[in-house]
N, C-alpha and C positions, 0 to 999 in steps of 0.2 A: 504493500500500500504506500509506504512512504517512497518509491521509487515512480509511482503513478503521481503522486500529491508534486513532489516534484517538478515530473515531466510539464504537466500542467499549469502547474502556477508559474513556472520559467516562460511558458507563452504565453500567457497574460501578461508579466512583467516586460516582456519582449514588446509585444502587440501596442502597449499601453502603457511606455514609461513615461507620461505625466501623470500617469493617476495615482492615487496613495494606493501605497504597497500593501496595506490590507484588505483593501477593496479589489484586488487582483486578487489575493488567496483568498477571499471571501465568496468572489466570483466564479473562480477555477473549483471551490467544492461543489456550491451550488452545481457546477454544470454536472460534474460527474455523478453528482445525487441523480440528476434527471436521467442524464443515458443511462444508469442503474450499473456504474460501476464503484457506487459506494450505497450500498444496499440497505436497505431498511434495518436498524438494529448494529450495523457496521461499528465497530470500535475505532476510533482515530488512536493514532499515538499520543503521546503524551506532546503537551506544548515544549518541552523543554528536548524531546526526539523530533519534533516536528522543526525548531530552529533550527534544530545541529545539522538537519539534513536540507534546509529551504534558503536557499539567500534573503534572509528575512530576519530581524531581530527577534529575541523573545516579546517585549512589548508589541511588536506586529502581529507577530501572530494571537497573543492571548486579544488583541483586539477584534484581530479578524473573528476569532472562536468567538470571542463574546458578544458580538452584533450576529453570527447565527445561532444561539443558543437565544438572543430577544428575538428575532424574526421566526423561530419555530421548525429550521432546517436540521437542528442539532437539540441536544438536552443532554443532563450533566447529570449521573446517580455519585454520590458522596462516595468518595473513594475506591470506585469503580475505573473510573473516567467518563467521556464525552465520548455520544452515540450517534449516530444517525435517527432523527426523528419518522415514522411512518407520517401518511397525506399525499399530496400531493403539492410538489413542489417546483411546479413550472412556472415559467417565468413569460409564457409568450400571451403579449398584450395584442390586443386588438386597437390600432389605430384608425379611427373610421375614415377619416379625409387624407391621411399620408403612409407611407413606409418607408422602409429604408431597403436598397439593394447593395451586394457587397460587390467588391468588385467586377467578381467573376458571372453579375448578372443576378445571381441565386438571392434569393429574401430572405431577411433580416427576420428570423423569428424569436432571437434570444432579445430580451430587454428586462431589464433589472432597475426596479423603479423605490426609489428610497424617499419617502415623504419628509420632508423638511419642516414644514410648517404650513398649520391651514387654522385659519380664521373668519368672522365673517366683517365686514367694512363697513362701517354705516356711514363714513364721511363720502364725500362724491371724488371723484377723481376721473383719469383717461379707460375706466372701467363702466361706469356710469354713461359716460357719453356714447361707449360700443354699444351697454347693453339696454341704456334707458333707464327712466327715470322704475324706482323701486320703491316701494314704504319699507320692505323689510329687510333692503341693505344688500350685502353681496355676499360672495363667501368665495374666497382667494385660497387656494392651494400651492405651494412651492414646491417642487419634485426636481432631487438626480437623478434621469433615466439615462443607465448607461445600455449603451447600443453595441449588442453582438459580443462586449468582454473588450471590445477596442478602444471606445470613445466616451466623455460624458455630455451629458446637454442639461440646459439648466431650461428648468420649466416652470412657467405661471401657467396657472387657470383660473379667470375667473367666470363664474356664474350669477344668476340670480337667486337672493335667498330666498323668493317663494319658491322656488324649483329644487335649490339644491340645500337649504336649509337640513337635511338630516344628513349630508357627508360630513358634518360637526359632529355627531354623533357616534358615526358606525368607527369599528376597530380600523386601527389606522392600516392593519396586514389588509383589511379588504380595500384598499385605496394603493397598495402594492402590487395588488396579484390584479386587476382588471382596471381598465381605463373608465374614466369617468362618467363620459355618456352613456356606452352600456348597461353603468350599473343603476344608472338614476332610469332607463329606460328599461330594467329588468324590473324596475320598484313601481313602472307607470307613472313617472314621475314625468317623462317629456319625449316625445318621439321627432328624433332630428332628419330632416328631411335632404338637407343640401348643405355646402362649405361652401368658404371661400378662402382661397390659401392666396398670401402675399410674402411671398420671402424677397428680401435684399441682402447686399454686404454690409456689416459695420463694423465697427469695433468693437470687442466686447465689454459692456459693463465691467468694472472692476468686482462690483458684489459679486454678479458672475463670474466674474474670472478665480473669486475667490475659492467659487465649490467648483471650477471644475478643472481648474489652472491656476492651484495654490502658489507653484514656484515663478508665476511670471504675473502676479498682479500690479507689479511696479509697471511694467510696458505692455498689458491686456494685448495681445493680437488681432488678427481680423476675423471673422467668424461669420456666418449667416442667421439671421433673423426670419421665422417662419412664424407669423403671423394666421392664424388658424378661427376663423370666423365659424359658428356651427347653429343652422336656422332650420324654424320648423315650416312647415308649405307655405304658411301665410309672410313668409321672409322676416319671421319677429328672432329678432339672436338673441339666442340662450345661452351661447358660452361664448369666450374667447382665451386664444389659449396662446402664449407667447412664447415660443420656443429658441433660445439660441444654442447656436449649433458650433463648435472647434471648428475648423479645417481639417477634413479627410479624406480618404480615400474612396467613401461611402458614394452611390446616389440617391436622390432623392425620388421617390415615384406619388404624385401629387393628383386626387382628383376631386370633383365635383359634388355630383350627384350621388346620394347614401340610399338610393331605395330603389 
């Protein structure tokens, strides 16, 4: 196992040296939970065998362990060690208006989506003017979706709080494992009929640069901005979702019409 652990988390590390090094072995177990070659009940090695054998400090890794022991990939019995959790634990989001294709053409189905912070805004702002005037305010989601194990993107969403007023509520794992619209239109909460995607080049925010390009927030790079409009038939917008993007190697595949 620790010769697989490894293998794996060296191409994460490889794929993906700006991203923090635990977020790579945090990533590289997750996948191999899913392709099922860390099996349900699986014993990992000890953090202190898993440093000696990973280019990774001990503090890296007991972080990485410890963000999947809170996410529910892993679980810890006292003087045992740390196991593989049973469930299900895939990570493939459903984007209704975009995806991502990897180089080689083939789709992007790995995305690993880490909730940052979600609130609801009852002051007016450039979220108001997308989505209209509200009585009962908005409700803003901040997300790392990182893409495929290569890349991260820093994401807003905002919605309306008559609509999405119970994503304040539900467990943050279900705002991890499925994308937004879905879940509020599993609940009957709003059926989205159409998009409208507006991407350009910019510079990246510094706050972003922060979660997704810790070591270059002195000089933020250039990055693309995907702007993500999502309307019901009557063209009333219910979300907007603001995506910025690194430079890679990725493309974009963008459409319209959701029905």
């Amino acid at each position: 196992m620790l010769s697989l652990l490894a293998e794996r988390v060296s191409k994460h590390l490889e794929q993906s040296p700006r991203s923090p090094k635990y977020l790579c072995m945090r990533d590289a177990i997750i996948e191999l939970i899913v392709e099922g070659r860390l099996p349900e009940g699986a014993r990992l090695p000890t953090e202190q065998e898993l440093a000696a054998a990973l280019p990774l400090s001990l503090g890296t890794v007991q972080k990485a362990l410890r963000d999947l022991v809170e996410s529910g990939e892993l679980y810890r019995q006292r003087r045992l060690g740390t196991f593989v959790a049973g469930g299900d634990h895939r990570r493939e989001i459903t984007t209704p208006a975009f995806g991502f294709l990897r180089p080689d053409g083939t789709r992007v189905r790995m995305v690993f989506i880490r909730l940052l912070k979600r609130e609801r805004l009852r002051r007016l702002g450039a979220w108001s003017e997308v989505l209209g005037d509200c009585e009962a305010g908005y409700v803003r989601l901040i997300r790392q979706d990182r893409i495929d194990g290569a890349f991260d993107c820093h994401t807003e969403i905002f919605l309306r709080a008559d609509l999405a007023a119970p994503l304040l509520e539900v467990e943050a794992e279900a705002l991890e494992h499925e994308s937004v619209l879905p879940l509020l239109e599993a609940r009957g909460r709003v059926t989205v009929d159409h998009a409208e995607n507006r991407i350009r080049l910019v510079r990246l925010p510094k706050a972003v640069a922060r979660v997704m390009l810790p070591e270059q927030t002195d000089e933020p790079p250039a990055g693309l901005k995907l702007e993500t409009l999502y309307r019901l038939a009557d063209d009333t917008t219910v979300a907007w979702q603001v995506m910025h993007i690194p430079a890679n190697d990725y493309r974009l595949s963008l459409r319209t019409q959701l029905r």
